[in-house]
C-alpha positions as CSV (number, residue, x, y, z in Angstrom):
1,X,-34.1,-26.3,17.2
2,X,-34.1,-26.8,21.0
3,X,-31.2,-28.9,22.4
4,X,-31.3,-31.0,25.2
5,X,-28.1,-31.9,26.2
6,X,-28.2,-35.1,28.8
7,X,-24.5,-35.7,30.5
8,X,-23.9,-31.9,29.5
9,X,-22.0,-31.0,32.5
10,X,-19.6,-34.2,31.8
11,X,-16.4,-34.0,29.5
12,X,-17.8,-34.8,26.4
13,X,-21.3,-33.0,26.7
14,X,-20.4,-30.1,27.4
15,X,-18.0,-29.1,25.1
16,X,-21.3,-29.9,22.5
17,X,-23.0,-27.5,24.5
18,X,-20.6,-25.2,24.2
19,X,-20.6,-25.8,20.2
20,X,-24.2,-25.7,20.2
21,X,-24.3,-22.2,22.0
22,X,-21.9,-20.8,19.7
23,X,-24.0,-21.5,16.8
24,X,-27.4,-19.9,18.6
25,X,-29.0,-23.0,19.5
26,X,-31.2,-23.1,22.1
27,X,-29.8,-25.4,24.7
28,X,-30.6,-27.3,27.7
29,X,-28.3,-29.1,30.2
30,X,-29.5,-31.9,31.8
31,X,-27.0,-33.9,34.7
32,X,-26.5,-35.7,37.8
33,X,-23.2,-34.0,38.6
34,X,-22.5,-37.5,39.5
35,X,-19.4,-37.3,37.6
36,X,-20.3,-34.1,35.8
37,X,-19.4,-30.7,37.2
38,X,-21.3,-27.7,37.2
39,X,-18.7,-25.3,36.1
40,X,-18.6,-27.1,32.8
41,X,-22.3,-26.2,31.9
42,X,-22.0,-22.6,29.3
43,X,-23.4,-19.6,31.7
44,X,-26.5,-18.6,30.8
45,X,-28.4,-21.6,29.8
46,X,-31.0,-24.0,31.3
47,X,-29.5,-26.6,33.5
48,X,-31.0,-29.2,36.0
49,X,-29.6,-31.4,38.0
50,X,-31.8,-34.5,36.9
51,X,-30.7,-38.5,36.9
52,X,-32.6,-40.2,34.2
53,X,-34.1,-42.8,36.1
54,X,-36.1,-40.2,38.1
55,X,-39.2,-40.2,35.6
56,X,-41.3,-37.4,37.6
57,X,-37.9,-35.2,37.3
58,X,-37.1,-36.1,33.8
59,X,-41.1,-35.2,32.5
60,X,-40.5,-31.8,34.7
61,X,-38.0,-31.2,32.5
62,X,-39.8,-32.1,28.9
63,X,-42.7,-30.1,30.2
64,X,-40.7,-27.3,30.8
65,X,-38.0,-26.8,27.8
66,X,-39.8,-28.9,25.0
67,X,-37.0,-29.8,23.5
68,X,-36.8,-30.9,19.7
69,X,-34.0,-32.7,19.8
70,X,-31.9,-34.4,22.6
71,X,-28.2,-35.4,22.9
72,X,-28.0,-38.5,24.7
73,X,-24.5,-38.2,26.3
74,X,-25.5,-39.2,29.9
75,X,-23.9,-42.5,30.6
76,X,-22.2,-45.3,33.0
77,X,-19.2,-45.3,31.0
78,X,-16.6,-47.7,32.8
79,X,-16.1,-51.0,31.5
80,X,-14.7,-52.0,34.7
81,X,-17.8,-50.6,36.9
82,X,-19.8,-53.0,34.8
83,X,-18.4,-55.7,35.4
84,X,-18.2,-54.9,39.0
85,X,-21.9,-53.6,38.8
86,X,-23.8,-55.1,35.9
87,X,-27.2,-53.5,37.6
88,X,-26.3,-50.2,38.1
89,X,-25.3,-50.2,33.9
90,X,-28.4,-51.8,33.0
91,X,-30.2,-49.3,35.2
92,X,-28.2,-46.1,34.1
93,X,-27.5,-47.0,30.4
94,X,-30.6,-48.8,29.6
95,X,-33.5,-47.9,32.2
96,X,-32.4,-44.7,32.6
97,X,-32.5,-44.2,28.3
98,X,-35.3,-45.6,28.3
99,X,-37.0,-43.4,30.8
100,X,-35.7,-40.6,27.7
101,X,-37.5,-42.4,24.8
102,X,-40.8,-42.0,26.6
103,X,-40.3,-38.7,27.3
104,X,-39.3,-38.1,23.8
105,X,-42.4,-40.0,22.6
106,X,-44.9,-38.4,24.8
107,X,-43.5,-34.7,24.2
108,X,-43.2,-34.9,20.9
109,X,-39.1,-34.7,20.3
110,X,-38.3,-35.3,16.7
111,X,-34.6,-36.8,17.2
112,X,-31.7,-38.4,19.3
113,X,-28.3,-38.7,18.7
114,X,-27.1,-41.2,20.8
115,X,-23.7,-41.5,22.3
116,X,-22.4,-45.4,21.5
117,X,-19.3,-46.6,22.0
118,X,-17.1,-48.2,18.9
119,X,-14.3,-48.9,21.4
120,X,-16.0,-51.6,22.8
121,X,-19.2,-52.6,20.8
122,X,-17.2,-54.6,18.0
123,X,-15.4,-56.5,20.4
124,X,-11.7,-57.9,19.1
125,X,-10.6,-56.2,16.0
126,X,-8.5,-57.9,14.5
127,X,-4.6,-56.7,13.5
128,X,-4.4,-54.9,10.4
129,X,-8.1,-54.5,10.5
130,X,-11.3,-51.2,11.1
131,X,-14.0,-52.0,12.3
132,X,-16.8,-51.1,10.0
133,X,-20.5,-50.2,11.3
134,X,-21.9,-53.1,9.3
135,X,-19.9,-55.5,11.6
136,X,-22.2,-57.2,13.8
137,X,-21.8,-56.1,17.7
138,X,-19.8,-58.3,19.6
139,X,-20.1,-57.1,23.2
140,X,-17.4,-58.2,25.7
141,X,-18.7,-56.3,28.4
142,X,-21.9,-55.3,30.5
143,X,-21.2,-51.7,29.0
144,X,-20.9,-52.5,25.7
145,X,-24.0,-55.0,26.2
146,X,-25.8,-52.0,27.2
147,X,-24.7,-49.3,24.1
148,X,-25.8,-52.1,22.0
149,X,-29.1,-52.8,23.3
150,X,-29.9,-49.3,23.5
151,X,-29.4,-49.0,19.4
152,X,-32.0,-51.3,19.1
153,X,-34.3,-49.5,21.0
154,X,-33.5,-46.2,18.9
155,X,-34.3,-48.6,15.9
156,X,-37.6,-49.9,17.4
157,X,-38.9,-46.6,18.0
158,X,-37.8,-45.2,14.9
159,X,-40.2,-47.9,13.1
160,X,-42.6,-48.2,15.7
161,X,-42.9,-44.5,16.8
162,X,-41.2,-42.4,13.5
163,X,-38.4,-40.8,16.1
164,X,-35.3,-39.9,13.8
165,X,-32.1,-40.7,15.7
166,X,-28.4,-41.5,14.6
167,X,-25.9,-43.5,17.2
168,X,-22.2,-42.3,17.2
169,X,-20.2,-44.7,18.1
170,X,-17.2,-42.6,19.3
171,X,-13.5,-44.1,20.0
172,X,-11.2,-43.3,22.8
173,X,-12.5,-39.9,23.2
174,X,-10.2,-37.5,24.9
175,X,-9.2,-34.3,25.9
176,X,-9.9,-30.9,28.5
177,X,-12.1,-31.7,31.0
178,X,-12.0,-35.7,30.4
179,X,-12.2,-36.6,34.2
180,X,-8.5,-38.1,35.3
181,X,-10.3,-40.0,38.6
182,X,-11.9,-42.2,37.2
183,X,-10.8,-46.4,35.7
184,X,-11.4,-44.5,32.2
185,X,-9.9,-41.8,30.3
186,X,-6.1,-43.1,30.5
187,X,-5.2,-39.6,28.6
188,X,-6.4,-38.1,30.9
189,X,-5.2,-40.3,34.1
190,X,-2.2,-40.1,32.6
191,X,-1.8,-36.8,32.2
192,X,-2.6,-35.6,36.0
193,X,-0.3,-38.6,37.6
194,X,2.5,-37.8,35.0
195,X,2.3,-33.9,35.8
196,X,2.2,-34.5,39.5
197,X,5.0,-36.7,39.5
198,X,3.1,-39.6,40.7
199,X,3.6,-43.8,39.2
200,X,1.5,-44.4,36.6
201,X,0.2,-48.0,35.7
202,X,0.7,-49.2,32.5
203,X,-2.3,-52.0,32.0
204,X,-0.6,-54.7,29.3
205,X,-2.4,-57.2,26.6
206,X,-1.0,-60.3,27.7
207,X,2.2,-60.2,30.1
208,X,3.6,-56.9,31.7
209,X,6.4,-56.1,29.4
210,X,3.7,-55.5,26.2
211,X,3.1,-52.0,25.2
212,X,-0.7,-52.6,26.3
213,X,-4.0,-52.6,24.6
214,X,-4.3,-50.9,21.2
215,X,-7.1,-48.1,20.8
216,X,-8.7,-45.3,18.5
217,X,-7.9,-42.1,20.2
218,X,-10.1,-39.3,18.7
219,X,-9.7,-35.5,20.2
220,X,-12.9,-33.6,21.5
221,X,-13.2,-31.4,19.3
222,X,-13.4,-33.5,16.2
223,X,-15.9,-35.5,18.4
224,X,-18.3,-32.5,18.5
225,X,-17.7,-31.6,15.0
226,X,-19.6,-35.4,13.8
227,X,-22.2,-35.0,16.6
228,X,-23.2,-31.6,15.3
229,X,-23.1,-33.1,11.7
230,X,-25.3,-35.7,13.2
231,X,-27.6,-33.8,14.5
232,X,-28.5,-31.4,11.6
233,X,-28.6,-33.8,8.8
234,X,-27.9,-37.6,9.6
235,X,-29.9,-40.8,10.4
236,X,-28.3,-44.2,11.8
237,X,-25.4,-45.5,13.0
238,X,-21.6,-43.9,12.2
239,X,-18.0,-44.9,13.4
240,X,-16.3,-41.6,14.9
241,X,-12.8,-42.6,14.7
242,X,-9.4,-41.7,13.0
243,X,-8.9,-44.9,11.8
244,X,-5.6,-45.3,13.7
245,X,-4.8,-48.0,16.0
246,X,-2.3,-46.3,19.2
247,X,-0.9,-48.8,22.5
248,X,-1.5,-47.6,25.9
249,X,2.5,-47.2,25.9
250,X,2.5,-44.9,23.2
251,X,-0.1,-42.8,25.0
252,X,2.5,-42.7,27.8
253,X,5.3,-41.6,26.1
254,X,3.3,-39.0,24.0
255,X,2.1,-37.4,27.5
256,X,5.5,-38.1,29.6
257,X,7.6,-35.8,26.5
258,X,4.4,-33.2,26.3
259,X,4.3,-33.0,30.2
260,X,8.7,-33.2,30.0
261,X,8.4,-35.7,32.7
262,X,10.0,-39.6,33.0
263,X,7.3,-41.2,35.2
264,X,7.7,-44.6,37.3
265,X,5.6,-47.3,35.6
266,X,3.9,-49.9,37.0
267,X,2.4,-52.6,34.2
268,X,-0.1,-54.7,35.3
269,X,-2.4,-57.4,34.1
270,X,-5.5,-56.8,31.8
271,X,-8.6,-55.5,33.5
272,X,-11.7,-57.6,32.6
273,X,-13.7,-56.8,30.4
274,X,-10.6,-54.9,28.4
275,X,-9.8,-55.5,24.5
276,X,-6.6,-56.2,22.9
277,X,-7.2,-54.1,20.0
278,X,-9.8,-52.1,19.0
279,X,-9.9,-49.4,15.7
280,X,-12.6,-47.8,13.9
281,X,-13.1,-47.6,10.3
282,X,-14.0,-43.9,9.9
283,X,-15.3,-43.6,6.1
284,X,-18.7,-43.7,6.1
285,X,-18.9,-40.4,8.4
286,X,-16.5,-39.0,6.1
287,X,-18.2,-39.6,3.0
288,X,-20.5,-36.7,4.2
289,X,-17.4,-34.5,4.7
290,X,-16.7,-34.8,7.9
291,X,-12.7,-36.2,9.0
292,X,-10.5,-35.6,12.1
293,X,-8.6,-33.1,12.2
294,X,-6.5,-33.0,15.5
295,X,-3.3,-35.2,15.2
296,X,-2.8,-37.6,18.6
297,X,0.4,-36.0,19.0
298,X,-1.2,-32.6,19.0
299,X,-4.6,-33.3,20.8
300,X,-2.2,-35.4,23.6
301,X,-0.2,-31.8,23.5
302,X,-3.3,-30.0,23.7
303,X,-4.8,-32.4,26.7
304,X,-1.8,-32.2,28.9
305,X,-1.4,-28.2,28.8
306,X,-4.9,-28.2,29.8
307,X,-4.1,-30.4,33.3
308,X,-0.8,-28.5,33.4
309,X,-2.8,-25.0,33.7
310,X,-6.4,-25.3,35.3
């Protein structure tokens, strides 16, 4: 098996590389370091510095590692950039994949695992409720627009072209190396502010006052441990979730006692785009064996002395 890792220099790739490496598996690392860094990428291994919508770039790289399979990781993964900049999603999340398929196709790669998003691909889940992967996509914003046309691309070439590909559609993901800078990753934001002393802003559901939106936060590590599940043996589309529903103000007070800090909180209105409540029904992954394992008050404990220390 020969891996090619795309986003692998980013929070969530490589840590799969990393995985992947452990296991001896051959490993490529493929990222614009627009958000990525190169630190991140395991020593030792192929790595270029490659944006998917260069085609000439991307076939250099097919040409030259041949991979087998590829990790899609690689992404525009801000709600609120796409609604700012519905373009540059379609061109990163969507062009851009495409750009992979066709390199896939003509090279001969025999499967994708595809990074999709269940946070925001179901749209409102309702109280009391998982969403479960037979629920039909209800996107809310560009990026989840995006993640859910690109799963019907992996289905269209699966029929049309035999490529073998499952789509993990991961919760709030977070955890070292989740980049604190950007509008996502509110672990992680919250967890550099809080530590430097600086406000924090707590982004409510309805009025400032409410405890903010409700999410599915899953740590890293139980994140790779599906994808690499996926990769060896799976085919098609699986929630990677713990099945537990947490507010953005429990977040804050979960990092504010882990870094021993009392921040100054600012709430604010929604962000659009942003859902009120969104949790993952986890099952169908774990009826292959596969379940979280990091508790959120350990994985926030975890996240934190990893910001406190680098």
């Amino acid at each position: 098996m020969r891996v090619l890792i795309t986003g692998g220099a980013g929070f969530i790739g490589s840590h799969i590389a990393e995985s992947l490496v452990r296991e001896g598996v051959e490993v490529a690392v493929l990222d614009n370091l627009s958000t990525g860094r190169r630190e991140n990428v395991p020593k030792g291994i192929y790595f270029y510095k490659v944006d998917l919508r260069d085609k000439e770039s991307l076939e250099r790289v097919f040409r030259e590692f041949r991979p087998t399979h590829v990790s899609h990781q690689a992404a525009q993964a801000s709600v609120k950039v796409s609604v700012d900049n519905p373009t540059l999603d379609f061109e990163v999340n969507l062009l851009g994949g495409l750009n992979l398929l066709e390199a896939m196709r003509k090279w001969g790669a025999e499967k994708m695992v595809f990074a999709s998003t269940g946070g925001a691909i179901y749209g409102e889940v309702p109280e009391g409720e998982r969403a479960e992967e037979t629920w039909p996509p209800k996107p809310k914003s560009p990026y989840a627009a995006s993640k859910a046309s690109f799963e019907h691309y992996l289905s269209a070439y699966g029929q049309n072209y035999g490529l073998k590909w499952v789509s993990l559609r991961y919760g709030n993901v977070y955890g070292p190396r989740q980049d604190p800078h950007g509008e996502a990753g509110v672990v992680a934001i919250f967890s550099e502010r809080i530590l430097k002393g600086e406000p924090v802003t707590l982004y409510a559901r309805r009025t400032p006052g409410d405890e903010g939106c409700v999410r599915d936060y899953i740590y890293v590590a139980d994140v790779v441990r599906a994808h690499n599940l996926a990769l060896k043996g799976l085919e098609g589309i699986y929630n990677v979730g713990t099945g537990e529903g947490h507010t953005t103000q429990e977040v804050l007070l979960a990092v504010a006692e882990a870094a021993g800090k009392n921040p100054e909180v600012n709430p604010a209105p929604p962000r659009p785009g942003d859902l009120e409540r969104s949790v993952l029904s986890p099952l169908k992954l774990m009826a292959h064996g596969w379940r979280p394992e990091v508790g959120f008050q350990e994985g926030i404990r975890l996240t934190v002395e990893y910001f406190r220390t680098r």
